[in-house]
VOGU-3710 file (C-alpha; in Angstrom, 3 decimals, decimal comma):
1> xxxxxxxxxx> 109,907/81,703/133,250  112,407/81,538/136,451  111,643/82,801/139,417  113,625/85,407/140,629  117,277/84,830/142,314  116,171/86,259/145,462  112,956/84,469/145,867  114,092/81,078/147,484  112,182/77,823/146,890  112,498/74,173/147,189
11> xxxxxxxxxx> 112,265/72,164/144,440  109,303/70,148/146,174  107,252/73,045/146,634  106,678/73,223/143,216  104,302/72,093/140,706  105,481/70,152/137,605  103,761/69,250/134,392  104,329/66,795/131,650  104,980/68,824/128,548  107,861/71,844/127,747
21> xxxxxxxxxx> 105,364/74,855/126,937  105,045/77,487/129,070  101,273/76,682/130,047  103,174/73,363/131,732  105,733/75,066/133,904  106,213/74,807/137,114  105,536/77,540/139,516  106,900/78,166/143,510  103,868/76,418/145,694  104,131/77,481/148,847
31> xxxxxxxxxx> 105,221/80,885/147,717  101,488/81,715/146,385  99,861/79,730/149,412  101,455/82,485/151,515  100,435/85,543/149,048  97,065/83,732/149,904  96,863/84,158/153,624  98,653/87,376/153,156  95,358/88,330/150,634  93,125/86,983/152,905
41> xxxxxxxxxx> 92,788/90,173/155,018  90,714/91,353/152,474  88,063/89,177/152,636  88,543/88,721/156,485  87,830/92,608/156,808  84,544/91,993/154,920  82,867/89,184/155,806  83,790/88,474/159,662  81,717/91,423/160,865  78,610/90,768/158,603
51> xxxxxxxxxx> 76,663/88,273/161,013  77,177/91,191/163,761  75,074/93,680/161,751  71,857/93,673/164,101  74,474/93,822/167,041  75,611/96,636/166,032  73,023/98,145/164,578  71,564/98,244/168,737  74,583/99,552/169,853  74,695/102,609/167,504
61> xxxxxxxxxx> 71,362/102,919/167,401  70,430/102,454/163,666  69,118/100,236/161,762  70,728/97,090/159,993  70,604/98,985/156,464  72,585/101,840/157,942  74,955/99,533/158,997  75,618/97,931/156,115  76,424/101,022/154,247  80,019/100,697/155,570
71> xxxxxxxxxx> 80,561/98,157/153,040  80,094/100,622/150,094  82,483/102,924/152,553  84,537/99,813/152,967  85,066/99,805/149,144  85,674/103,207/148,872  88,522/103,065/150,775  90,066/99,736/148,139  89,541/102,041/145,170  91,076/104,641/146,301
81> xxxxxxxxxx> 94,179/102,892/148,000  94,921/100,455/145,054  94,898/103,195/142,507  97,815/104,683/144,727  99,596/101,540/145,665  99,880/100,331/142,139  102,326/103,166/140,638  103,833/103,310/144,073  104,815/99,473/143,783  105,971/100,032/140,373
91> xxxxxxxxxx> 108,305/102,562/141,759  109,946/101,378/145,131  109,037/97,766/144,830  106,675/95,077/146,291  107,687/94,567/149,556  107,753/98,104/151,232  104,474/99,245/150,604  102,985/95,980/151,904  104,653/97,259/155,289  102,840/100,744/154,868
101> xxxxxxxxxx> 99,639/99,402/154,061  99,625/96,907/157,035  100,100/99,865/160,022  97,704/102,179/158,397  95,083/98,530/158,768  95,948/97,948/162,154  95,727/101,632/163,081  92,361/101,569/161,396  91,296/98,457/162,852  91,712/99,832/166,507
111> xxxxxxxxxx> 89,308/102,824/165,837  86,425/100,805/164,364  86,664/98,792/167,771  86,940/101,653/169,835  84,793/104,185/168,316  80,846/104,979/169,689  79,985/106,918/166,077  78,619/105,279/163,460  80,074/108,371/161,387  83,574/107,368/163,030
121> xxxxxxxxxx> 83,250/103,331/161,939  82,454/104,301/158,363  85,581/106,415/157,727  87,762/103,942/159,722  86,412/101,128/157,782  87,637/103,556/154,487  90,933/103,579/156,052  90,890/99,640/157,062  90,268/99,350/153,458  93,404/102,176/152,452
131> xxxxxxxxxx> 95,664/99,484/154,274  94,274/96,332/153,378  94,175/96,757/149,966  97,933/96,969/149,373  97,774/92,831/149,845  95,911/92,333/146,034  98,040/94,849/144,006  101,459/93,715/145,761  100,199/90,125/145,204  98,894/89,788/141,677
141> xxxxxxxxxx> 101,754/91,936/140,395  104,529/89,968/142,225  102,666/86,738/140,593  102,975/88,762/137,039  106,731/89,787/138,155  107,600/86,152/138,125  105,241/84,031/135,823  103,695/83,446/132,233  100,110/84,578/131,609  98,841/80,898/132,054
151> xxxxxxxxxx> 101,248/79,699/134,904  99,272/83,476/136,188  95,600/81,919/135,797  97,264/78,931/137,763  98,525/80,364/140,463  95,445/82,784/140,818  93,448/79,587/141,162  95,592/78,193/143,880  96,047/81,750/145,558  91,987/81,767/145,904
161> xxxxxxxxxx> 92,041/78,164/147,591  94,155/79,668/150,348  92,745/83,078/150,290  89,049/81,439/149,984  88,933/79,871/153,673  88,492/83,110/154,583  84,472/83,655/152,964  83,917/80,019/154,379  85,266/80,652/157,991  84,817/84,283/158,333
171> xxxxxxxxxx> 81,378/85,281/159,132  81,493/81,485/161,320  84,393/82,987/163,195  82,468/86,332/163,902  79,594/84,564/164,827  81,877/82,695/167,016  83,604/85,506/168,573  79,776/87,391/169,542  78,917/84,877/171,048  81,789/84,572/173,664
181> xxxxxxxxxx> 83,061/88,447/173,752  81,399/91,131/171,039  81,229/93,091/167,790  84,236/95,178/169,205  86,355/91,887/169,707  86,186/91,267/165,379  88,015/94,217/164,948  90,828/93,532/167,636  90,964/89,851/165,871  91,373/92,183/162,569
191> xxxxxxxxxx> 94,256/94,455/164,255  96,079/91,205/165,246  95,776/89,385/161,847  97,134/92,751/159,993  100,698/92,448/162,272  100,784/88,376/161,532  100,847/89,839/157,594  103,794/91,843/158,542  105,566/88,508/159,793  104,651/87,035/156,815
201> xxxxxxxxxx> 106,158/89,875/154,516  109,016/89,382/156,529  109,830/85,586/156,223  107,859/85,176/152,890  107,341/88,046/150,550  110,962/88,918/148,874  110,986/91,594/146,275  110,132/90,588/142,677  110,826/93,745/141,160  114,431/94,586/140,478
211> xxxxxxxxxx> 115,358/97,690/140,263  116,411/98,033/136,953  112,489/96,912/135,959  110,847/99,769/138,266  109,274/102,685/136,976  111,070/105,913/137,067  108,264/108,166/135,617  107,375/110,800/138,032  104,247/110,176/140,260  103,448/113,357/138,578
221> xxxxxxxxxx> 102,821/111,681/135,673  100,685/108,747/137,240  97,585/110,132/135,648  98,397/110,362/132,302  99,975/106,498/132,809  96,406/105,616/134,124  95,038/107,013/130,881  96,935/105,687/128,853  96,460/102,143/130,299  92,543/102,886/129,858
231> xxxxxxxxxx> 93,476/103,083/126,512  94,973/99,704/125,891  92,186/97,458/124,781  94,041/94,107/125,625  93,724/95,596/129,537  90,351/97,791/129,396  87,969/94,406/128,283  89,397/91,407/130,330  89,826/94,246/133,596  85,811/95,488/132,773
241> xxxxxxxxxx> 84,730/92,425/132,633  85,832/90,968/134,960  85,108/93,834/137,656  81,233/93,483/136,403  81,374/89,547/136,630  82,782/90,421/140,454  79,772/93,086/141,116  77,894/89,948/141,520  79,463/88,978/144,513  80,217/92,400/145,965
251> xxxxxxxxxx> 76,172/93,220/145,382  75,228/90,009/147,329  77,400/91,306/150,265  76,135/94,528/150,312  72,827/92,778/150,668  73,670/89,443/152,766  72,746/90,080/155,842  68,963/91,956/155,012  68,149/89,044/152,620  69,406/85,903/154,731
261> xxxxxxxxxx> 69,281/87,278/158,114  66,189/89,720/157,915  63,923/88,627/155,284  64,841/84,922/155,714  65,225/85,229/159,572  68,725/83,401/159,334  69,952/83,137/162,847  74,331/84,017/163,067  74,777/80,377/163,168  73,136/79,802/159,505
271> xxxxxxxxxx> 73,827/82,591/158,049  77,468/81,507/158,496  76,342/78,494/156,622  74,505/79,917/154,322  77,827/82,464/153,730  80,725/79,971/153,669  78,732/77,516/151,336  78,863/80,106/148,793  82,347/80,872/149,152  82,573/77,340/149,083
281> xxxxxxxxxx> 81,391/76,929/145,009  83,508/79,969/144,185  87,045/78,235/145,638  85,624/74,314/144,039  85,235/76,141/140,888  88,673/77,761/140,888  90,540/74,823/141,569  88,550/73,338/138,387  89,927/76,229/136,625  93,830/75,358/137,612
291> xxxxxxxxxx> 92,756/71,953/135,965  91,185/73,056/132,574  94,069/75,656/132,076  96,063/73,161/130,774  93,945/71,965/128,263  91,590/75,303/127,164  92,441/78,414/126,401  91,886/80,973/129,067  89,365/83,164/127,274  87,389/79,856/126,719
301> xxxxxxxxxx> 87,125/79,068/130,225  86,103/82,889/130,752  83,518/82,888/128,372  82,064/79,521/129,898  82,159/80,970/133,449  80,602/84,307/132,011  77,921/82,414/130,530  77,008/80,004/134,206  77,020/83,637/136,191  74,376/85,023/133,534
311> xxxxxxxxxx> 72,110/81,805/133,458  72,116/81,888/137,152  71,371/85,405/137,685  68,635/85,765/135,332  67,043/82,923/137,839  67,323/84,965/140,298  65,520/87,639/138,398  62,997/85,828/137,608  62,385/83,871/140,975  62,208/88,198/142,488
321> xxxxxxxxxx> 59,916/89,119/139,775  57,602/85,843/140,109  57,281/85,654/144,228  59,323/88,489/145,868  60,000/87,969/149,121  58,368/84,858/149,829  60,868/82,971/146,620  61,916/79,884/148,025  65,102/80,547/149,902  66,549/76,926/148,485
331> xxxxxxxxxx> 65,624/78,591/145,096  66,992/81,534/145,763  70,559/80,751/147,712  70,782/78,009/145,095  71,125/80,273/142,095  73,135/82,794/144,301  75,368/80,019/145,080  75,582/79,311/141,172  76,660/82,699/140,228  79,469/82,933/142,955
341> xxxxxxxxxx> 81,012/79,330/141,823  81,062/80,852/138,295  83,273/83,326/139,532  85,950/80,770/139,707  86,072/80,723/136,282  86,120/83,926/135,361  88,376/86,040/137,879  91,443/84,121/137,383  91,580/83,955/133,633  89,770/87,351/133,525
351> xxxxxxxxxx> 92,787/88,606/135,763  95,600/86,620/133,636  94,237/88,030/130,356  94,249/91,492/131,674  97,797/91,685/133,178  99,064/89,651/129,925  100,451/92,594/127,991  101,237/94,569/130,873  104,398/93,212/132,507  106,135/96,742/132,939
361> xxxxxxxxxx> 103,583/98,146/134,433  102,229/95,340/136,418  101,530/97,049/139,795  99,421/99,662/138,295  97,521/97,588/135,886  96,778/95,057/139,331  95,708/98,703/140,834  93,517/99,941/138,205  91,784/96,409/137,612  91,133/96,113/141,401
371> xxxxxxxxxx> 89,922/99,889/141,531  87,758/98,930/138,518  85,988/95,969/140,848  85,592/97,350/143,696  84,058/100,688/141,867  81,027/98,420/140,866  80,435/97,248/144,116  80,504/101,157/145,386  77,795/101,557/142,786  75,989/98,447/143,361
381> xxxxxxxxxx> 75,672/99,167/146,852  74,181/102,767/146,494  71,764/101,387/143,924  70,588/99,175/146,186  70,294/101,716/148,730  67,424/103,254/146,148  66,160/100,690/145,390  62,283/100,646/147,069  61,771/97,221/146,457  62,013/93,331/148,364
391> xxxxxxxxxx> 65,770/92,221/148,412  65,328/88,984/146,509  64,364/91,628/143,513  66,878/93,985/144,028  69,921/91,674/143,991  68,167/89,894/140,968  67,685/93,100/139,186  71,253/94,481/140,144  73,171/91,267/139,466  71,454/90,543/135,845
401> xxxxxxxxxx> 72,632/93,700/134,794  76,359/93,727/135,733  76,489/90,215/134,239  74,611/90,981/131,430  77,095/93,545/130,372  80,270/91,739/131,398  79,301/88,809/129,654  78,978/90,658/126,346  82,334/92,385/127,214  84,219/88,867/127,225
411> xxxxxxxxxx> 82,850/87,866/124,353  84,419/90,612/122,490  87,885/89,634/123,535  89,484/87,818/120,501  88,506/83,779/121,088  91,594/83,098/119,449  93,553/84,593/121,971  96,293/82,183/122,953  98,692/83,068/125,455  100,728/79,603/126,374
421> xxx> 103,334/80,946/124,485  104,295/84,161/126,159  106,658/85,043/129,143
//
């Protein structure tokens, strides 16, 4: 499939294959390396203030757990803002709501480093999320505007290698910055990264949506669109699944800094480690995944990446059941680290398979398949806020679950299902 006549690329930034299907294509390089840094603001928002937890936890007053519940806030804030980006994008286009989303961030961004309230931080942390989450829908649909389903699962793999130096370096570079200024400093470092992704719209991010593909249904009707794409099977199980598969990762944030840094006694320094080691497997895996696309079908590779997540969580179970707290933390991080890498396998197919049948409505089936993530980790984080019990068990208990289920989901999708045919 071309790329579109306004999206400028040079023939060496581009991938090429051997055969003529459309799973061998090639696809604009640099042009998804820069939706990855543009993406990374995401993760960024996350995990560069998680080592600065017991910082701030003095400063306001409260305890670490408190603390932490503004990453359940934090998620709020994506569901919410993707499930209103999505039609929007489908309506006026790609770029202009990445320009909307990127003032309310930096706006948002300012407050968290200025404000003295705890209260204050958790609803500017909602609306850091309202602006930062315009980067994934704008992204994945633009990458659906201009690809094939399996040239999609590609350049998903190589987006994440970009966008995944941010898990690695992030809590590192927090560390970094408390060290030489304070917790406020992350958020000004946030502020400033939010205008460099309005440069990069700018220079990088040309619109993929013509207007004679945009969707002229009245917002009005944006509900009844939502429910009817919650209808369509060929979206519902690859965008479930995959959300559960992803409440792995968004439990063990929720509960990073308690287990590493608190039950562990992980100084900022190693917890960093710890941290970008994990994000580490997820982006080796991913790049695996670019690989085996050409050879597997997608839903294989997401049923063999469903499968690694489950056999490592139920480890993890079982090492919280059999010692608690005192599990071996090389035991422990190493099946945490398993489940993560698995992830590599099954977000970017997961996300290909979903958006497959869905090129009209791209931006809102990105929205509603991010909204559907990012809702698990709202409800893995309060569960875990109930939970009375050591945090080796809790994320064990927690993460078995979600896996459990999305594992069964994905292997309901059709293993047949071949998409290196379609546009």
């Amino acid at each position: 499939m071309a790329v579109p006549s306004d999206c400028n690329f040079d023939d060496n930034d581009t991938i090429m294959t051997a055969t003529t299907d459309n799973r061998q294509q090639s696809f604009p390089v640099l042009w998804v390396m820069m939706l990855g840094v543009m993406i990374a603001i995401g993760p960024l928002s996350i995990d560069m203030y998680l080592p600065a937890f017991p910082s701030m936890a003095e400063d306001f007053g409260v305890s670490v757990a408190s603390i932490a519940k503004s990453v359940p806030a934090y998620f709020i804030g994506l569901v919410v803002g993707q499930l209103f980006y999505g039609p929007l994008s489908d309506r006026i286009g790609r770029v202009l709501p990445m320009y909307i989303g990127m003032v309310i961030f930096i706006i948002a961004s300012v407050i968290c480093a200025t404000t003295s309230s705890e209260y204050v931080l958790f609803v500017a942390r909602t609306a850091q999320a309202l602006g930062a989450c315009v980067t994934a829908v704008v992204t994945r649909a633009a990458i659906r505007d201009t690809l094939s389903p399996v040239q999609s699962a590609r350049a998903f793999s190589l987006m994440v290698l970009v966008m995944g130096i941010a898990p690695i370096l992030a809590p590192s570079l927090g560390a970094l910055i408390l060290r030489v200024a304070g917790w406020h400093e992350i958020f000004w470092f946030l502020a400033a990264f939010g205008a460099l992704n309005i440069l990069l719209t700018k220079c990088f991010l040309k619109e993929t949506l013509q207007p004679q593909y945009r969707n002229s249904t009245p917002m009005t009707q944006t509900l009844g669109q939502y429910i009817s794409l919650m209808k369509d099977r060929s979206f519902m199980l690859p965008a479930v699944a995959a959300g559960l598969l992803q409440g792995a990762f968004f439990i063990y944030l929720s509960i990073s800094s308690e287990l590493f840094m608190v039950n562990y006694a992980l100084d900022e320094q190693k917890f960093a480690i710890a941290f970008g080691l994990n994000a580490f497997g997820f982006i080796a895996l991913t790049q695996v995944n670019q690989f085996l696309t050409k050879r597997f079908r997608l839903v294989q590779l997401l049923r063999f990446g469903a499968m690694i997540q489950l056999v490592a969580a139920s480890c993890l179970l079982l090492l919280g059941l059999t010692f608690g707290a005192t599990a071996s933390f090389y035991l422990v991080f190493g099946s945490i680290f398993v489940c993560i890498a698995g992830l590599g396998f099954t977000q970017p197919n997961a996300g290909a398979i979903a958006l497959a049948f869905q090129k009209q409505r791209a931006g809102m089936a990105s929205a509603l398949q991010g909204a559907l993530q990012f809702s698990v980790g709202i409800f893995g984080g309060l569960l875990i806020g109930l939970f009375d019990a050591n945090p080796v068990l809790k994320l064990g208990i927690i993460t078995t679950i979600l896996v459990a289920i999305g594992t069964l989901l994905v292997h309901s999708i059709d293993p047949k299902l071949d998409l290196s045919k379609m546009d």
